[in-house]
N, C-alpha and C positions, 0 to 999 in steps of 0.2 A: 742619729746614725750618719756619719762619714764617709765617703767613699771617693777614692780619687781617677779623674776623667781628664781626658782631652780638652784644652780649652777651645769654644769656639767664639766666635767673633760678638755674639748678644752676651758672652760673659762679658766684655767689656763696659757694661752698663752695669753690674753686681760689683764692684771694688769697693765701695765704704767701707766696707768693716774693716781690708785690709790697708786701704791707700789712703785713709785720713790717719793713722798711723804715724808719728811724727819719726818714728825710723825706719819707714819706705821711702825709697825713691819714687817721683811722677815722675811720668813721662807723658810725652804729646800721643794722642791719637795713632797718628801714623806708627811711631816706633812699634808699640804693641804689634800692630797688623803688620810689619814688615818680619817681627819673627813669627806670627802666626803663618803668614803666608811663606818663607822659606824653611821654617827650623818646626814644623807641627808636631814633631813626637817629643819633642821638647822642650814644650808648653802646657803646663798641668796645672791640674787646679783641686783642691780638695772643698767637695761642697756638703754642706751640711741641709739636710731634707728640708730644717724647717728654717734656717737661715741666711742658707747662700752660701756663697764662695767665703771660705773664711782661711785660706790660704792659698797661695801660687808660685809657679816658678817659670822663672823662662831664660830658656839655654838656647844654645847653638854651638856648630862646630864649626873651627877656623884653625887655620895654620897662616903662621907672616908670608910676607911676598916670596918668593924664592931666592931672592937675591941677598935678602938675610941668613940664609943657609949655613956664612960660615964665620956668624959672629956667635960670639958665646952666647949672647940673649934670644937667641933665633927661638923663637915657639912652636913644634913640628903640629901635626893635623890632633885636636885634642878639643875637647866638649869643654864648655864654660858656662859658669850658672852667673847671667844678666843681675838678675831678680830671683830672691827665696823670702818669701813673709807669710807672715801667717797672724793674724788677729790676736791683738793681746790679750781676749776670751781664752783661744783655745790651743794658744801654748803651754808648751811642756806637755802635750799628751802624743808625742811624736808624730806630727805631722807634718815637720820638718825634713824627719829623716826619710819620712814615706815618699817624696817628695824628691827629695834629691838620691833616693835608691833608684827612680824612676828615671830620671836626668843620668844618672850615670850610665845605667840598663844603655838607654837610648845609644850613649857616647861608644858605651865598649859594644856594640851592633855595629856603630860607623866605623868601628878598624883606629879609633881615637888611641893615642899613645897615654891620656890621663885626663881628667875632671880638675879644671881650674877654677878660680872666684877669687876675688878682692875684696878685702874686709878689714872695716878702719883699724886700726893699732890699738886703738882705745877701746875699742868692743871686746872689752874681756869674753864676755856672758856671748856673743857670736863664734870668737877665737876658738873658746873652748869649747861649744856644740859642735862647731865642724872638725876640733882635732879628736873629738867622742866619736865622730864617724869616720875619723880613720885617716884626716888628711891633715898635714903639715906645714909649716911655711917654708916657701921652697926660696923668697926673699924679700926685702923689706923695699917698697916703692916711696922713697923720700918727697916727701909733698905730695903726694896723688890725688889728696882731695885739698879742693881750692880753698875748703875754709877748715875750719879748727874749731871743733865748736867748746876744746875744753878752754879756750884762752890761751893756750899754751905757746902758740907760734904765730906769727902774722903769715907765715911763708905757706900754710894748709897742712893737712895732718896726712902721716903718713899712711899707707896703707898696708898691707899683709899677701903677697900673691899665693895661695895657699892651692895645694895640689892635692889628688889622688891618685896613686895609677890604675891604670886600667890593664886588661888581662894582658892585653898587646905590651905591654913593658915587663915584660919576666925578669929584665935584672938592673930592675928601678934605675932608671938611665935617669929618669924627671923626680928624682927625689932629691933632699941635699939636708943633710944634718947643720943643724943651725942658722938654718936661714934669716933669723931674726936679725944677724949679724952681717948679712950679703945685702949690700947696697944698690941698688939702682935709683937711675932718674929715670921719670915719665917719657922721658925719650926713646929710653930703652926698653920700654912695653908697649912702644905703641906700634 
């Protein structure tokens, strides 16, 4: 039996199952506890009675500085999922989507204008479970990740800025048909 919770801080000690996973991201110590301590409804964890934590996610809400306001890539106030994994046991029984309905929940509470995440180009099998929950790519990040791990480019592989709106965009301002096709550098998302 399943059920998903708040993450607290001795979860930090429970990641095996998901963070020796060779397609999670680590992260140091601190980072975890920096969005535990500012972003808490945003941080979840799906644990299993007799096994742990066998999946998690960790969001936050951001808008760029203001002085980007009146560039085309400006990013208004809008929730973003860091981190979504879940143990290679006990995928495919949705507890991805349980997870980031949670994440969203949270984002559309904060007055968020949509649910972003970045996700490598090459992650079909990723691509296609978040475009199953409804979100799109709104443009493609040229190098965003430093390495490549198909061989395919010395320059890093691109990645996917992929979106969902939320209630607060009635007439999907943050959507864009074809984004595989819209180009940005890492300069432009940071």
């Amino acid at each position: 039996m399943t059920s998903i919770k708040r993450f607290s801080p001795l979860d930090l000690l429970s990641l095996n199952l998901t963070n020796l996973d060779p397609l999670t991201e680590n992260y140091d110590l601190s980072f975890y506890l920096e969005y535990l301590t500012k972003w808490p409804s945003l941080f979840s964890a799906v644990k299993d009675r007799d096994a742990g934590i066998t999946g998690y996610i960790m969001g936050k809400v951001e808008e760029q500085h203001p002085s980007m306001r009146h560039s085309e890539h400006y990013t208004p106030w809008h929730g973003h999922i860091t981190v979504l994994t879940v143990a290679p046991a006990w995928r495919r029984l949705g507890q991805a989507r349980r997870l980031t309905e949670k994440l969203e929940q949270g984002s559309d509470n904060n007055k968020a204008w949509f649910v972003d995440l970045y996700v490598r180009a090459s992650n079909k099998v990723a691509v296609d479970m978040y475009k199953g929950m409804g979100y799109s790519v709104f443009r493609r990040v040229v190098s965003y990740y430093s390495d490549d791990p198909s061989g395919m480019s010395e320059s890093g592989e691109d990645a996917f800025d992929m979106r969902k709106p939320c209630s607060r965009d009635k007439k999907l301002k943050y959507v864009r048909d074809k984004g595989e096709d819209f180009l940005v550098s890492p300069a432009d998302v940071s």
